[in-house]
Every structure is written in structure tokens, then in C-alpha cells.
N, C-alpha and C positions, 0 to 999 in steps of 0.2 A: 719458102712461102711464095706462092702465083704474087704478081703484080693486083691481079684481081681481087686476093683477099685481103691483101695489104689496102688497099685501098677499101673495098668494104670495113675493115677495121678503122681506118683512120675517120670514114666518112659517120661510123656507127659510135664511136668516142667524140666526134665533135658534136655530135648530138646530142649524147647522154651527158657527157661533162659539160658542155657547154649551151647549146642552144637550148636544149628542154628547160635544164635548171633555171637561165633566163626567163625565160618565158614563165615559170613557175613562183619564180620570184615576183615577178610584176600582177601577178593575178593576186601573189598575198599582201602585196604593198595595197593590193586597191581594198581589200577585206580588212585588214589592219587600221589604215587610215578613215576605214569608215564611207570610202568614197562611193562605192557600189558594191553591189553583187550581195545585198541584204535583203532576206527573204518579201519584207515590208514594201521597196522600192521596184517599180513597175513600169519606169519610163521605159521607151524606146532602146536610148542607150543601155541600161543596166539589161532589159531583156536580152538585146544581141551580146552582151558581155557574156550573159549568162551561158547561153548557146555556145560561143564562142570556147568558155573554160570544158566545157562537156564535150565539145568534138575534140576538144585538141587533150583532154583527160581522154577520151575514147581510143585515138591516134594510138596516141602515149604508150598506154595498154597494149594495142594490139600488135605494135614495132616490138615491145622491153621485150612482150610474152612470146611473142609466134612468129615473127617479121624476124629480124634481125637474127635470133637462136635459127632458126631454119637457113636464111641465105649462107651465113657462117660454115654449118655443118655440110649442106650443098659444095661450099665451096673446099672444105675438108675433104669432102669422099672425091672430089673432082674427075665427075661423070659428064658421058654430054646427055644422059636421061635423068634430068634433074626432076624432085616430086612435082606433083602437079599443083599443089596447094601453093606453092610457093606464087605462081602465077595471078592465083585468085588474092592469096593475101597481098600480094603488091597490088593489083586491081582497086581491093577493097581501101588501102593507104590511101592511093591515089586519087579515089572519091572525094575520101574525108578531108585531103589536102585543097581539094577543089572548093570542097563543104565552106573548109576554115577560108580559104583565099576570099571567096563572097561573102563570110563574116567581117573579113577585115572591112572591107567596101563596103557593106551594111553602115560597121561602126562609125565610118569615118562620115559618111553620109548623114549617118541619125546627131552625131554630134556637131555638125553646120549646121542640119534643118532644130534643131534645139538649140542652136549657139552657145553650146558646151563646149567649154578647154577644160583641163584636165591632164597636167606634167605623165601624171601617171598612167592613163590611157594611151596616150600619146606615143610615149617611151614601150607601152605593149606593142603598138601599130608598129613604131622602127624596131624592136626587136624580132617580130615577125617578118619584117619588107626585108631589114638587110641582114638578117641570118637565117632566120627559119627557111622562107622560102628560096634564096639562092642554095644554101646546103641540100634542099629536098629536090631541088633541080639538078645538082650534082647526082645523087644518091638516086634520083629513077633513071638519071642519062646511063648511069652506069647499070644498075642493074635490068633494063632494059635491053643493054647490050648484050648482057651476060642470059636474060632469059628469056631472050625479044623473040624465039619460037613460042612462047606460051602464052605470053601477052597479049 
């Protein structure tokens, strides 16, 4: 096995076992507990919450389904004419990672100009600052390398 795909694997399991789950958890802590993201509730923050779960459920999707099964098998057949969608679906990640990164800011903003706290929003924002988005900076630095003619 390439260095490259060992690494695409390690970078795509710290995601799935770890960071997603994270992250997945904190959005049901906040439904559970009642705190947001109820149909009813319209403030500022529960909207960007809102937003927030839908881009990073939309991400999600499109890494589990097309994203990840593509770079993998890319890096199975180990061509240097790799498909071309693979280029566009990283494109399109990278959007939504951008989408989600100005939700964080959104959030954290709507919740001073409201003078909301909130453990459990909070604990979203740090699992997004110190894993999501350093692991997603690993995971374009690399695949960038790997398909920086397409990019």
C-alpha cells in the first residue's frame, strides 16, 4: 500500500470514527436537551444552527457517498489520469467546508450579539475549531497534492 493511500485512509477513518460522530453527537445533545433546533424556535442562533446541521449533513453525504469511495479507488488503480469528478467533488467539499467555517463565525457572533451561552453549542464550536477543521486541512493539503492538476 502507497504512503498516499495509507494516509487517505487514516485521514478518512479519523473522520468517520471520530470527527463526524463528534460532531453528530453535539447536534443530538442540542435536540435532546431541548436547547435548539426546534421547528417553533426562530432566533438568530437556532437559525444558523439550523444551517449549520444541513451543510455539515450535506458535507457528510457527499464525502460517506462519492468523496472518499472515489479518492480510495483512484488511489487503488494508481494512475496519473485520475477521473475528473474527483476534482469537482473535492471543489464542491471545499465549498461547503468554507459554507460550514462562516457558520461557525455566524454562530459564535449571533450568540454574543444575543448574550447566549450555551455548554452545548459551545462544545459544537470546539469540536469543529480543534478537529473538524484541522483534520479537513490535513485531508485537502493532501489530496491536493495528490490531484493538484485538477483542482
Amino acid at each position: 500500500m502507497t504512503a498516499r493511500k495509507q494516509t487517505a485512509k487514516y485521514l478518512i477513518q479519523l473522520l468517520m470514527k471520530e470527527v463526524y460522530p463528534s460532531i453528530q453527537y453535539h447536534f443530538l445533545m442540542m435536540v435532546w436537551k431541548g436547547d435548539f433546533l426546534l421547528e417553533e424556535k426562530k432566533s438568530g442562533t437556532e437559525e444558523v444552527l439550523s444551517n449549520l446541521r444541513t451543510e455539515f449533513n450535506s458535507l457528510y453525504t457527499y464525502e460517506t457517498k462519492l468523496v472518499f469511495p472515489a479518492v480510495l479507488k483512484a488511489f487503488d488503480e494508481n494512475t496519473t489520469n485520475q477521473p475528473s469528478n474527483i476534482s469537482e467533488l473535492i471543489v464542491l467539499t471545499q465549498k461547503k467546508e468554507t459554507r460550514i467555517k462562516q457558520l461557525i463565525e455566524d454562530l459564535k457572533e449571533s450568540m454574543v450579539l444575543q448574550g447566549e451561552e450555551n455548554a452545548t453549542v459551545s462544545q459544537l464550536i470546539a469540536t469543529f475549531e480543534e478537529d473538524f477543521f484541522p483534520t479537513k486541512e490535513d485531508w485537502n493539503s493532501m489530496v491536493s497534492k495528490d490531484f493538484s492538476a485538477q483542482i
